[in-house]
C-alpha positions in Angstrom: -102.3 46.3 5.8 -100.5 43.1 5.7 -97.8 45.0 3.2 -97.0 47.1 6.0 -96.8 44.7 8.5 -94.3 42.9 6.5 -92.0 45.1 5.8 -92.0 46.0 9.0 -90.8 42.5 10.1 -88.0 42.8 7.5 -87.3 46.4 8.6 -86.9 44.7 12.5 -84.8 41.7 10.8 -82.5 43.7 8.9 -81.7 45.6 11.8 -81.1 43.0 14.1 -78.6 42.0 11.7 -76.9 44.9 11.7 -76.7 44.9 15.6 -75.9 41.2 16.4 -74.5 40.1 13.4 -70.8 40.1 13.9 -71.4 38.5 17.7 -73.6 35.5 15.9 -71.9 34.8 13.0 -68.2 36.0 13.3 -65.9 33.2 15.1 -64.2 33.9 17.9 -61.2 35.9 17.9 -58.5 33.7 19.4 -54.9 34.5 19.8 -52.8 34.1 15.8 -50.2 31.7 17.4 -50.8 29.0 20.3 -47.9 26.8 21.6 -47.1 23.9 23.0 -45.6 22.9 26.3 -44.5 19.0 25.3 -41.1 18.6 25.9 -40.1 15.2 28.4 -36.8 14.8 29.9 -34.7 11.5 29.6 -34.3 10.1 32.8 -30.8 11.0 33.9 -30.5 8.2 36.6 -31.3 4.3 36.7 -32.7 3.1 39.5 -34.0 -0.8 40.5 -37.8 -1.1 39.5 -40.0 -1.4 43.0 -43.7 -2.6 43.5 -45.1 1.0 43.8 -48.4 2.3 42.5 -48.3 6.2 42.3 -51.4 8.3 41.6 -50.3 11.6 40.1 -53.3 14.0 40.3 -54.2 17.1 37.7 -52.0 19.9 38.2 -53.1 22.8 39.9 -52.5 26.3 39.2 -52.2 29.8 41.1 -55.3 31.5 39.2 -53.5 34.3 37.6 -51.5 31.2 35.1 -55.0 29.5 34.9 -55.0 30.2 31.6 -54.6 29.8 27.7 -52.7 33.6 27.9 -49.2 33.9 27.6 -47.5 36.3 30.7 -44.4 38.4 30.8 -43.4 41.0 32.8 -41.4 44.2 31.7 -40.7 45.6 35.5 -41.3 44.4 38.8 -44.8 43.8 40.1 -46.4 44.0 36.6 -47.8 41.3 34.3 -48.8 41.6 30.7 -50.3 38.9 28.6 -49.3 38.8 24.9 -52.7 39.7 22.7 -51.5 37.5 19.1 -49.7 34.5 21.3 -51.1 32.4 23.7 -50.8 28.6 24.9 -53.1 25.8 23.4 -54.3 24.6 26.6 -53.5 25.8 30.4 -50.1 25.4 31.1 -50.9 23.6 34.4 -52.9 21.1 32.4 -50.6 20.4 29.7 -47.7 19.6 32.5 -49.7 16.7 33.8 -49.5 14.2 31.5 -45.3 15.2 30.9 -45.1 14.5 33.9 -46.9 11.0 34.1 -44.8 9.9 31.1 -41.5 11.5 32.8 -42.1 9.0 35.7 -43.4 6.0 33.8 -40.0 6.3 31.9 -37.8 5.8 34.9 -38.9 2.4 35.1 -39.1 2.7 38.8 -42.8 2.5 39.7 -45.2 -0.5 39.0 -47.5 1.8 37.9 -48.1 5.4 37.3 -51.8 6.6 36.5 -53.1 10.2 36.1 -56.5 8.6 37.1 -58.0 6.9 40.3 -58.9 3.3 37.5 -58.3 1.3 41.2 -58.0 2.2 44.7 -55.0 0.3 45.2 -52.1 3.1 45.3 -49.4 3.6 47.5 -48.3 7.4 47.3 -50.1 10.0 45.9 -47.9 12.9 44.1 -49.9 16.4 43.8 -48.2 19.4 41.9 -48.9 23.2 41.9 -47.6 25.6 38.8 -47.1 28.4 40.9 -45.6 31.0 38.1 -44.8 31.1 34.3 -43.6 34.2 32.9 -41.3 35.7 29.8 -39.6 38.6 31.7 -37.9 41.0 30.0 -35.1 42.8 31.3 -33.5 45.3 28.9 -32.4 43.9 25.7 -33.0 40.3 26.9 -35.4 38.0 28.0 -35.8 34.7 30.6 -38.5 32.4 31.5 -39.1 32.0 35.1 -41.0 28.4 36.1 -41.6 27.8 39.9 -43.8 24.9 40.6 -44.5 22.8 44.0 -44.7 18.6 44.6 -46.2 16.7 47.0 -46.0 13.0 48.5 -48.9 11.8 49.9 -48.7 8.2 51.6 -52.5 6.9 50.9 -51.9 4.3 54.2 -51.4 7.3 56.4 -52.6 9.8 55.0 -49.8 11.8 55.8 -47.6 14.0 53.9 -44.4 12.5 53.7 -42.4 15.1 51.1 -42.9 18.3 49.7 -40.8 20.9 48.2 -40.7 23.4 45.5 -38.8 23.7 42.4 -37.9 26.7 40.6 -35.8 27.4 37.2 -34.6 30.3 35.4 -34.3 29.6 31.6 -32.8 32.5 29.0 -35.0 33.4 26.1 -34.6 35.1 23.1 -36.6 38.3 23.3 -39.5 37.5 21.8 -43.1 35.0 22.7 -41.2 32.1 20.4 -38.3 32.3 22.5 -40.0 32.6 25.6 -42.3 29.4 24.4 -38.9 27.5 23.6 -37.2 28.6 26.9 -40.1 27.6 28.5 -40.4 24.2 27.3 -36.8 23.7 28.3 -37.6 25.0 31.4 -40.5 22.2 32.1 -38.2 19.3 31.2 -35.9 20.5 33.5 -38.4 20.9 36.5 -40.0 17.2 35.3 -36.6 15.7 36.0 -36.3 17.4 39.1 -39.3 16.2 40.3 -38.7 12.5 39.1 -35.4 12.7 40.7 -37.2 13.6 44.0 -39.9 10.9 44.1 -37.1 8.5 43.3 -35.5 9.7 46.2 -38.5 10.0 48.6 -40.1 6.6 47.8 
């Protein structure tokens, strides 16, 4: 009796093995290739230093770009994501601190935090990644980058600037070039957006 009750435990075992074993003990199958978005601009104007504390506060994202997936588009009104290529974090989060260090290197703020450490800021900046996409048209390829800043006065409470900024950037045909196009295209939306908080504040 307790021969039969054994192997029926390891008759139950074994088959649980065979039915769960690749979800508990395979890994996850990620994309084969994730890329970076790192690139910062040089500041392309100098401007006098002034006693200004700016908060700039996480990125936020339309939903569909939420994400570690790669998009392109091979017509209107459709979007792909590439299965073997994919980002190493959200786009949206990996533009944040670029964009910290793109202001900190004007020289132009006192201070320029991506965290509420003290309560004592001036402006507030807040930024939207509205689209990132590799379209393809025909035999070639560009990255389209649209993303939206904001200037909050932390006195008032009132909005004092907003606008958004958009950029086109040729590719190579391919996820690479679309990843090197696109990192192109973020330094040159980060110094658009540096220039304008110059301006603004």
């Amino acid at each position: 009796m307790q021969t039969k009750k054994m192997m029926f435990v390891i008759t139950f075992l074994s088959m649980l093995f065979l039915i769960t074993g690749c979800s508990l003990f395979s890994p996850v199958k990620g994309p084969d290739n994730t890329f970076l978005i790192r690139t910062v601009p040089c500041p392309h104007e100098k401007w006098p230093g002034r006693p200004i504390n700016l908060l700039v506060l996480p990125t936020g994202s339309n939903s569909i770009y939420n994400t570690t997936d790669m998009a392109y588009s091979t017509s209107c009104y459709q979007l792909s994501f590439y299965a073997k290529n994919g980002w190493a974090a959200p786009p949206a989060r990996m533009m944040q601190p670029l964009l910290v260090e793109t202001l900190q290197r004007t020289h132009y703020f006192h201070v320029v935090d991506s965290a509420p450490i003290s309560a004592s800021y001036d402006y507030v900046l807040s930024t939207q990644l509205i689209e990132l996409r590799q379209v393809f048209c025909g035999c070639h390829s560009e990255v389209h980058l649209k993303v939206s800043a904001q200037l909050t006065n932390t006195a008032t409470n009132r909005v004092i600037a907003s606008r958004e900024f958009e950029v086109i950037e040729p590719a190579a045909p391919n996820p690479c070039g679309g990843v090197i196009a696109a990192n192109r295209a973020m330094a040159y939306v980060l110094n658009q957006i540096a220039n304008f908080c110059l301006r603004k504040l």
